[in-house]
Every structure is written in C-alpha cells, then in structure tokens.
N, C-alpha and C positions, 0 to 999 in steps of 0.2 A: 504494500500500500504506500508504505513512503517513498520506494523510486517513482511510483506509476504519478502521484502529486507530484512531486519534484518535477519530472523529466515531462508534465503536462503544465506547465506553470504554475501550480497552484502549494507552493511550496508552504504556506501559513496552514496549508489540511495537512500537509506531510509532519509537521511539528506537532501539531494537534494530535495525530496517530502516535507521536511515539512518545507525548505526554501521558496518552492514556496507558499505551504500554508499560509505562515505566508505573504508573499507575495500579494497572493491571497486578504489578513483580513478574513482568518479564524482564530480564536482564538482558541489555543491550550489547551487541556482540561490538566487534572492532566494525567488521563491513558496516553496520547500523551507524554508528556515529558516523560515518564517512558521507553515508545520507543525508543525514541531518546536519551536518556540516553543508551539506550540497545545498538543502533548503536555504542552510541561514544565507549565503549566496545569493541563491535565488532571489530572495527577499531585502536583500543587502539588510537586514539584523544581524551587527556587529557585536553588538555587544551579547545577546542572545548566543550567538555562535562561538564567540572567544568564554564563555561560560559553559557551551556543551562541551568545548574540545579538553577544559580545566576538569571534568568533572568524569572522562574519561578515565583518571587516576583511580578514585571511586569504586569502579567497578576493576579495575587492575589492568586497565589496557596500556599497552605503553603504543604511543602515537605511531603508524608509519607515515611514509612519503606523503600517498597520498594525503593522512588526514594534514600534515601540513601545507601538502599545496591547496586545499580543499578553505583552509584559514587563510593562504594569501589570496586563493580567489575572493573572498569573503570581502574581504578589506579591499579587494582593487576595484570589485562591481560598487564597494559604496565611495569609491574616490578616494581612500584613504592610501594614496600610495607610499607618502612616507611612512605611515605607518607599517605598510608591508614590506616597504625597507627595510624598515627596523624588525621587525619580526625576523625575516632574513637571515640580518646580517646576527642577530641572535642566536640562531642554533646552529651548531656544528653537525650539519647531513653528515 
C-alpha cells in the first residue's frame, strides 16, 4: 500500500498507512522506511522524514545507501540544498 500511494502521488495516504501500521505493532522492516522516506519526498515533509529516518535506530535498523539518498532526495525536492550539502558532507558512505 505504501509504494502503490507513493509511486501514485499520493504520498500523505502512504504515511497514513504506515502510521496505522506502526499503530497496528507491525514492525517496520528497512525496505518500509525506504518508502516512507520516499513519501516524505514526495511531499517535500522534511522534517517529518528526517524524524522517520532518526527513529529507524528504534527498531534496530542501521540506515543503507538508499535510505540516505532517499533523505537527500527529501531535502533537494523541498529546496533545501544546503542543507543536503551538509547532510553529505556529514556521513562517511
């Protein structure tokens, strides 16, 4: 449900879905957050989406590529390019 919102524009029902989930105690896998990550994107909700990626730790995922290119897409669709600069130049890929 949350790629099919996502990858249809409707990235605000994709959050929604995995609010419930989380809701629900279904435990979000890595791919999941990657989505949701994809939503907050979609949406340009930055700060929403630099809160999913943090809370990642949470369930014990440790971040890959994707989810941090998934956090500079985030920040470049809302204009924030320094900031994804800085995110960047931050971690050691």
């Amino acid at each position: 449900m949350i790629i099919g919102y996502t990858e249809n524009g409707a990235g605000d029902d994709a959050l929604l879905v995995f609010q419930e989930m989380k809701e629900g105690g279904t435990w979000p896998k890595s791919e999941t957050f990657a989505l949701v990550l994809a939503a907050c994107a979609r949406e340009e909700a930055v700060e929403e989406g630099l809160l999913h990626f943090e809370s990642m730790k949470e369930y014990g995922i440790v971040p890959t590529m994707e989810h941090y290119m998934e956090v500079i897409n985030i920040l470049g669709n809302a204009g924030q390019l320094n900031e994804a600069e800085e995110f960047i130049e931050s971690k050691s890929f």
